[in-house]
N, C-alpha and C positions, 0 to 999 in steps of 0.2 A: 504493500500500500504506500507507505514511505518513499520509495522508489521511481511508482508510477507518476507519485505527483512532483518530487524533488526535480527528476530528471530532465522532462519536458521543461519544467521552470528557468533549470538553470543553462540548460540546452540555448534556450533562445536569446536569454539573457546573454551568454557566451557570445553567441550569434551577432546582437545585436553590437558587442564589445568589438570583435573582430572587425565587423563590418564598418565600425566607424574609426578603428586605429589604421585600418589600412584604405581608409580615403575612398571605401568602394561605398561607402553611404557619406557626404557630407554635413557638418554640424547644423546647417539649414535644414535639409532634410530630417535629420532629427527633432528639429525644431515642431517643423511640420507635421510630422506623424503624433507629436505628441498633444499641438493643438487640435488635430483630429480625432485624437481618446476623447480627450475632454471635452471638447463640442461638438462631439458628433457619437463616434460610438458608444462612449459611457451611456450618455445621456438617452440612447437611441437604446441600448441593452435593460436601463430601469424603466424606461415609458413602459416597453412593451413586455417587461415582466410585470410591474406591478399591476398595470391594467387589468392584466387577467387574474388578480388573487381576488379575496373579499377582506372585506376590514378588518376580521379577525384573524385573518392569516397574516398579517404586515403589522399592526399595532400590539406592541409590548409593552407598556409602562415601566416595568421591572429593567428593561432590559435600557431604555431610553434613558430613566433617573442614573440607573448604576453606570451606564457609560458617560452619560454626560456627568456625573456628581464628580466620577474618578477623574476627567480630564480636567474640568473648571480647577478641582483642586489639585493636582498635579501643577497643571498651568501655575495657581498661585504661588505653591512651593518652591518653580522654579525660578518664578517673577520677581520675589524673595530673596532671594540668593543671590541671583544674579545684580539686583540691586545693591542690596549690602554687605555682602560677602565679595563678591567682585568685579564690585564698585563699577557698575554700568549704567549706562543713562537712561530714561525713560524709553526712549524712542529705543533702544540696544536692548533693554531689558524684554521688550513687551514683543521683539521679535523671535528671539534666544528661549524666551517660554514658549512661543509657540512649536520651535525643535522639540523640545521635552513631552507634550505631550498630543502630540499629532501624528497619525501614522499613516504609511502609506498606502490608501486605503483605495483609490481611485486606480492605483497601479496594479502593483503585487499585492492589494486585498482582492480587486476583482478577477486576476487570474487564478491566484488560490483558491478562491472559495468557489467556483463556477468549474474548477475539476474536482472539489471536495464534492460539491453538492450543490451542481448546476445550476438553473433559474432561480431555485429555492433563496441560491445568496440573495438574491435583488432586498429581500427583508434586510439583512443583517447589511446589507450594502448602502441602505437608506438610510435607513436610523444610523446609521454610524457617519454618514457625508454629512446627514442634519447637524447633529453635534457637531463636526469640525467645522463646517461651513458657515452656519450660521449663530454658533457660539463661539469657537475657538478661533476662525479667523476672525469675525467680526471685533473681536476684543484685544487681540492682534492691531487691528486695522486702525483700531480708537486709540487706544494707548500709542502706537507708536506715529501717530499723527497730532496726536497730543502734546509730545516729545519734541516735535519740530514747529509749533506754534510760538508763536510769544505770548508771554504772559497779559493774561487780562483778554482773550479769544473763546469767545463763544461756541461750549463746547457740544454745544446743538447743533450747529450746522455739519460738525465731524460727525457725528452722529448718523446724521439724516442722509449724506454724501456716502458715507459707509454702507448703511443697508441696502441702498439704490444699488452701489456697487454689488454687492452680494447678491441679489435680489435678479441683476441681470446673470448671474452666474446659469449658463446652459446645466451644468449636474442640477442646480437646485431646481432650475425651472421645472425638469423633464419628472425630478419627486414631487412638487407639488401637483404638476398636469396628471399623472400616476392618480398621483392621490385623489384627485378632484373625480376620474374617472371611475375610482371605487366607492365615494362616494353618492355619485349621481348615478350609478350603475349603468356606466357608459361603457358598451366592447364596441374595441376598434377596429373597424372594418376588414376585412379578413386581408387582404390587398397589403393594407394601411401594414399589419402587423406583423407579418411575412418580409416586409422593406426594412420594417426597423428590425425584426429579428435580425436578418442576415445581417446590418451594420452592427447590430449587439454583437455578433459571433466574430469581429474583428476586433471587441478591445483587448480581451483579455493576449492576445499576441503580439498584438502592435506594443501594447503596455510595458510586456517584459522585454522588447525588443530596444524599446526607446529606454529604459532603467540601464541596460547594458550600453547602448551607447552612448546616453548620460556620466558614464562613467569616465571617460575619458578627457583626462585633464585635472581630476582629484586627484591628490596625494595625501599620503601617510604623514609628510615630513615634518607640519607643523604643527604637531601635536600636542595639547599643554594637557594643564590639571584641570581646567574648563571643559573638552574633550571630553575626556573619560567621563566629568561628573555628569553631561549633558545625556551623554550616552546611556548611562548607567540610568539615569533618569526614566529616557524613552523606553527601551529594551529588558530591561529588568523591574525596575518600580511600577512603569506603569502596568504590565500585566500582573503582576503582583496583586494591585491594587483592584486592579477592575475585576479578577477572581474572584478575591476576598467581596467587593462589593454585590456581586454577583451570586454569590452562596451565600450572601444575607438574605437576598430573594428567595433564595429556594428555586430556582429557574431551571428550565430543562436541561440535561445534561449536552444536546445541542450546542442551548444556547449558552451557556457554560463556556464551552471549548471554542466555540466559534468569536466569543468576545473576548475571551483573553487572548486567543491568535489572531485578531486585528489589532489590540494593543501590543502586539508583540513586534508590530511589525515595526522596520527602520522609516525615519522620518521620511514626508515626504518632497519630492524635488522641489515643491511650491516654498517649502523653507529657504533653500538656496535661491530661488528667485526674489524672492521678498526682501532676503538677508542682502542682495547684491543693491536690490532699488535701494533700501535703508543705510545702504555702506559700509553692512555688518561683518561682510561674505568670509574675513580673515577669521572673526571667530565663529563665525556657523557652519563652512565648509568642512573644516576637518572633522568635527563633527557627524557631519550629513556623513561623508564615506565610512567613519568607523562605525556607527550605528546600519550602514548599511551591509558591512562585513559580519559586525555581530549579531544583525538581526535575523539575519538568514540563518545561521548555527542556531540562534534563540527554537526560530520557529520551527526550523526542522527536528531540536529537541519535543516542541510541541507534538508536531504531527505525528509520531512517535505514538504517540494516546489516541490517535484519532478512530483505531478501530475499535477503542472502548467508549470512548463519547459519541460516535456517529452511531453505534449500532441497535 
């Protein structure tokens, strides 16, 4: 089981590495395929699973509070630290928390879980983009805009400017449209969801394709004690946490396994984007790579249990 899913993963991921050190896919091109996960396949892979579930099959509460409660406060912890322990700025701090506790969930979540447990992921895939998306980044977006204002700036219009932005976000649109369609008991035309299927059935490839050419140009070298605490944050605390939060629910052994192996997962590439617009990239990039080295050992220790929690 181990095997079937590791393999394929890091096969393309390989693939994807290869193909961009040896100049046979350009860093534009990468570019490309990865604005095409994100507005186009992702979003095209949730419309048309969640369309066809019913509200009881996509709506968790348990599973919603314990993931979002773990990451808010994760986020805080890190926000914390990084503040006063080492001594970062607002605008630095509130970028650097969002490494710690955001995973890469749009990538290597949706390729994992759609060869664990195919369409089915679209649930755990939802609820978990909601939480980052629309808490984790959004808080992200305020604080470190907060950061670069000057004193005495009205911090409603950051606000209101923020949500808009999230708000045109194609992942969130395509969960809310999802959503709206299970609750109007709207099925989408057989045509309609046969087009978005097949674009669903490109992300999870393109996703590890672009993570592996993503790759190229990180380094080890500059490594500090930030690094490691960051990392250690994401990849180890936070599933930790979301576990623990998790078996206070009492929540299916599923859902168990399936949210501590999205917190498990290595930050994702939106961190290094972010960190570069904010000017952060020297302390978040080394980071980003060794959470992305140890995340994958993390998760493969997981999946290890998967034929005891999925079965």
């Amino acid at each position: 089981m181990l095997f079937t899913i590791l393999f394929p993963i890091c096969a393309v991921v390989f693939l994807g590495y290869i193909a961009a050190r040896t100049q046979f896919i350009t860093p534009s091109l990468i570019t490309a395929m990865s604005q095409f996960v994100m507005k186009i396949s992702l979003p095209a892979f949730l419309l048309q699973a969640l369309a066809s579930k019913h509200l009881n099959d996509i709506w968790s509460p348990q599973y919603f509070i314990a993931y979002a409660g773990g990451s808010l406060l994760l986020y805080g912890v890190v926000f914390f630290c990084c503040r006063y322990f080492f001594k970062a700025s607002l605008t630095e701090s509130g970028v650097l928390a969002m490494g710690g506790s955001m995973s890469n969930t749009g990538f290597i979540g949706t390729a994992i879980l759609t060869l664990l447990i195919g369409s089915h992921s679209a649930i755990y895939l939802s609820l978990t983009l909601i939480v980052e998306n629309l808490l984790i980044v959004t808080l992200m977006l305020i604080l470190a805009e907060r950061g670069l204002q000057a004193p005495g700036t009205a911090g409603k219009s950051i606000l209101t400017g923020t949500l808009l932005r999230i708000l045109k976000n194609p992942v969130i649109l395509s969960i809310m449209l999802g959503i709206l369609c299970i609750l109007l008991d709207i099925q989408l035309p057989e045509l309609l969801s046969s087009t978005l299927k097949m674009l669903g059935q490109t992300a999870s490839p393109l996703a590890l394709f672009v993570i592996g050419g993503s790759l190229i140009g990180m380094n080890l070298r500059s490594l500090t004690a930030f690094s490691w605490f960051l990392t250690a944050m994401k990849v180890i605390v936070m599933p930790l946490l979301i576990f623990s939060l998790l078996s206070a629910f009492d929540v299916s052994r599923e859902m168990l396994f399936i949210g501590t192996l999205l917190a498990a997962l290595p930050m994702p590439i939106a961190f290094g984007i972010f960190a570069q617009h904010y000017g952060v990239q020297d302390k978040a990039l080394p980071p980003l790579v060794l959470s992305t080295l140890i995340g994958f050992i993390v998760v493969a220790v997981i999946l290890t249990q998967s034929g005891y929690y999925l079965s």
